[in-house]
N, C-alpha and C positions, 0 to 999 in steps of 0.2 A: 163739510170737513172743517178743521180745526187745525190751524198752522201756529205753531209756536218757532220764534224767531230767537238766534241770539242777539245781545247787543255787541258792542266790537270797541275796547280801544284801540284807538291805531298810535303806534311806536313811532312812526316816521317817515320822510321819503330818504332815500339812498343819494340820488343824483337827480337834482331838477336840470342839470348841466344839459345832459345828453352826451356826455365826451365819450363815448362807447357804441354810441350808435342806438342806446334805449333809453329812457327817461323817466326818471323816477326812481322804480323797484321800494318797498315795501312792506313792513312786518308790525304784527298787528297780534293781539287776541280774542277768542271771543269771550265772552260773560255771557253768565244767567242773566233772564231777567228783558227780553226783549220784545217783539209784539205779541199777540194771540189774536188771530185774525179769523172767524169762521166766516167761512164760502158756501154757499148753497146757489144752483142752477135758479133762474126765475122767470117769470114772464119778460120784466122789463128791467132795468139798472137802477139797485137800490145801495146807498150807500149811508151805514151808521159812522159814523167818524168827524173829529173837530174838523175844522178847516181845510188844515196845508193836509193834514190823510189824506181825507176825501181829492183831494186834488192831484193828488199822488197814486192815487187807486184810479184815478179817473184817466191818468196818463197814462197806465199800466194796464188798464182793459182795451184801451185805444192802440196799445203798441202792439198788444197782443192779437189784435182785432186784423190791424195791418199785418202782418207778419202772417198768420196760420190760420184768416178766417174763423175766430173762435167769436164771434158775436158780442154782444153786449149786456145777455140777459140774464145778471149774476144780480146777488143779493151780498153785501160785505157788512159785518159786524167788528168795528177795530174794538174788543175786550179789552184789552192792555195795549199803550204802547210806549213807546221810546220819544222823549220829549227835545222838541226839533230844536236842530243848530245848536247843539254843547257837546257836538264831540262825539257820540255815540252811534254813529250809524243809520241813522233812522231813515231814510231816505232810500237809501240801497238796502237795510231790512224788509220795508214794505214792499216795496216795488217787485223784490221776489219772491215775495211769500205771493201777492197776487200773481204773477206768472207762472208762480208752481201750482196755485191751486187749478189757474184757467187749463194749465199744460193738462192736470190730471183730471180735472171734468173733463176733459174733451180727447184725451186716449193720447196723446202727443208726449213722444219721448225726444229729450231733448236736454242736448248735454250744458251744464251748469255754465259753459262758456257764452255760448249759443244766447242763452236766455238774458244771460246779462247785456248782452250787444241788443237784443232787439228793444230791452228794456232803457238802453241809453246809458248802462252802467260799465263803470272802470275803465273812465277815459284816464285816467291818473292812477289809481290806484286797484289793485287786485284783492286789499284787505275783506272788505265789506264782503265779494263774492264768496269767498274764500273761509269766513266765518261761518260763513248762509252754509255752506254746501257741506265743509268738514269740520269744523270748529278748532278747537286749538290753537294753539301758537302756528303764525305761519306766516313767511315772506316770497312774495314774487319776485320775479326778476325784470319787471318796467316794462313799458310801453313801447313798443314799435310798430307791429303793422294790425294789432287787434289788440283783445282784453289781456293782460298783462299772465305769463304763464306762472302756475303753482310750482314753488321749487323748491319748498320744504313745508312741511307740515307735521309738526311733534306735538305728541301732549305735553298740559299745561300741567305740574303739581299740582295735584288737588288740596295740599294742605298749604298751599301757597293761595293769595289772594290781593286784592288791590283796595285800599280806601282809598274809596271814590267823594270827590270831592267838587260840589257843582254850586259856582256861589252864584246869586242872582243878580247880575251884571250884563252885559250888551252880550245876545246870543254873540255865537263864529258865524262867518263866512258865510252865507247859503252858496250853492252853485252858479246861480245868475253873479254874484259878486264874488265870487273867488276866478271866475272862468277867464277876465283877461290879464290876472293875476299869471296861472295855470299856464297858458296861450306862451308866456313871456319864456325868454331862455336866461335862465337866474341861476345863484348859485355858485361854488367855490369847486372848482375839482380835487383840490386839496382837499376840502373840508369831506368832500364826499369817497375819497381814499382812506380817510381817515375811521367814517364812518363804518366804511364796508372793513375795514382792519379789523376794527371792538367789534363786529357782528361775527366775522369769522374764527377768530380765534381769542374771543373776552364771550358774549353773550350764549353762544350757541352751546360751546363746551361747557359753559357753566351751566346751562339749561339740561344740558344730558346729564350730566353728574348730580344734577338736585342740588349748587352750589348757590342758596338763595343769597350769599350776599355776594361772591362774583358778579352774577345774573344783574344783582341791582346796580354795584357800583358804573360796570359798563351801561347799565339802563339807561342812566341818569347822566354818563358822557355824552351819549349818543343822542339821547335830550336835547344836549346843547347844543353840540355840532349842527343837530337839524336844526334846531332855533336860528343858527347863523344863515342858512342857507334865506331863512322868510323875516333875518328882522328887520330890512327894510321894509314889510309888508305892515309889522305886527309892531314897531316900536320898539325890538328890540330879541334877545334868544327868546324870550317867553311875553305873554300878554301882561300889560304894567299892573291889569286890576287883578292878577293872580300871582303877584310875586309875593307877598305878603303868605300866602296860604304857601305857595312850594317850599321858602324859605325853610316854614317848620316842618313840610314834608320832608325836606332833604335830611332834615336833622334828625328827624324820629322815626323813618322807616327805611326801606332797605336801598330805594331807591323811586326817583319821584320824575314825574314829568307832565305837560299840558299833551292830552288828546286832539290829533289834529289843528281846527282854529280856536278851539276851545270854547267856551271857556272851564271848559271837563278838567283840572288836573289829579291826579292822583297819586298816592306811593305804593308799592309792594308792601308786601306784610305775609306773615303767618296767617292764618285763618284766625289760630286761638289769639292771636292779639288784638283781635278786631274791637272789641268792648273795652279793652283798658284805653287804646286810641281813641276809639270812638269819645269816650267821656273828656280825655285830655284836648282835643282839637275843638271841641265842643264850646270847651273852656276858653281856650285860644281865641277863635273867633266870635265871640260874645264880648273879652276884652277889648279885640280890634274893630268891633262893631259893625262884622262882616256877615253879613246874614246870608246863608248855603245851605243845601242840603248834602248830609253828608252820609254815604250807603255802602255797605259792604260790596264788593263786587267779586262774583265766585266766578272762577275758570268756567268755561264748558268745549267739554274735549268731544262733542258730539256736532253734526248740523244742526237743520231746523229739524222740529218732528210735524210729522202729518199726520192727525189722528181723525178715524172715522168717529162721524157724530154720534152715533149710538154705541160707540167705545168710551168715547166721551163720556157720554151720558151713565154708561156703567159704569165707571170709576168714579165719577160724581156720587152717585147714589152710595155707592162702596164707602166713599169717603164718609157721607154722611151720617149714612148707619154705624160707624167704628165712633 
């Protein structure tokens, strides 16, 4: 089979506090554009993939191995993926896209919660599962005695979009070094009042109404506010080697912020104004001698898909013949 993944920026954490009894909570979106991993049953564990995949798939057949007796004898091809520590999910994409394909070679139903906990996923945050499973915009409400629950989940505008903006500078955070970060009880309960305030009544209603510059101005509050809560972590609301780049995000899109520990940051935007940006930011960082890639990043208001290989393969061919 054939597992296409989204990628995920994640908006922010709520409360690292815990003044409520939960910790964290969470809101995130997906994007196009993130693994394709085929799965086939095999004799023994074959695994196509750079490095930290392969190491990632190899902890993910292991968890799954533990958990429901599903053995070791897969075959994994990573086709596309999501390039590790800047932001985008990669970690928590793969991890279940391998657990769903083992779930579904081996007859095992098993709910999107379920699969994240045996997989070691959403000690902090619910975003990444939550992308994987339904896509769209969508925030949990934190951590307390298991994987963080789903507590809204809306489509994304499809004619709304994000320039994606990833310059090449010291990846974020991986898990091993953000975790006694995470462990700490940090944070403003002021700041995190303030945050849940512009989420309930600035981000959300703007988002149901198709309000893309409401939507962004509280985007780009709530930015900061969470910046405050990590920038003893981080040097300050945002990473110092991405202030330079948000600065003209903030000024030229609708609303801007860093993904997680970055160093992913990106703005809102129109879809159709993605090529006028694109050329101008282009421009911008060639002056400042900041070398990034820089990517349209489209909503997806769907999960991952799961396609049989010889669907696959018919579409392939379809494609080719047109």
């Amino acid at each position: 089979m054939i597992i296409r993944t989204p990628r995920r920026l994640h908006l922010g954490l709520i409360d690292p506090t815990g003044s409520l009894g939960r910790r964290f909570g969470s809101l995130g979106v997906a994007l196009e554009g993130g693994y394709e991993l085929k799965v086939l049953s095999a004799e023994r564990l074959e695994i196509m993939a750079e490095a930290e995949d392969r190491k990632t798939i190899e902890k993910a057949v292991e968890r799954m191995n533990s958990a429901f007796g599903t053995g070791t004898s897969y075959k994994f091809e990573v086709i596309k993926s999501i390039p590790r520590h800047v932001g985008l999910g990669s970690t928590t994409q793969l991890s279940l896209a391998v657990g769903t394909a083992i779930a579904r070679l081996n007859k095992i139903s098993v709910p999107i919660e379920k699969l994240a906990k045996v997989l070691g996923r959403g000690k902090n945050s619910g975003v990444g599962i939550y992308a994987f499973s339904v896509g769209g915009f969508v925030v949990d409400g934190g951590v307390k005695d298991g994987i963080p629950p789903l507590i809204l989940r809306e489509d994304f505008p499809e004619d709304w979009a994000f320039l994606l903006v990833i310059p090449d500078v010291k990846p974020g955070l991986d898990e091993e070094e953000e975790k006694p970060i995470m462990e700490k009880t940090f944070g403003r309960v002021d700041v995190a009042m303030e945050i849940s305030y512009r989420v309930i009544l600035g981000l959300l209603p703007a988002l149901k109404e198709r309000n893309i510059r409401v939507f962004g101005k509280h985007l780009s509050a709530i930015q900061r506010l969470v910046g405050r809560h990590f920038s003893e972590f981080q040097g300050g609301e945002f990473r110092d080697d991405v202030r330079l780049i948000l600065e003209w995000l903030e000024e030229k899109t609708y609303g801007a912020g860093q993904s997680s520990w970055g160093p992913t940051v990106y703005g809102l935007i129109l879809k159709s104004e993605f090529q006028e940006l694109f050329d101008e930011i282009t421009d911008y960082l060639r002056e400042h001698g900041i070398r990034a890639r820089v990517e349209l990043g489209l909503p997806r208001n769907s999960g991952a898909e799961i396609v049989r290989e010889n669907a696959f393969l018919e579409r392939l061919i379809k494609s080719v013949a047109e």
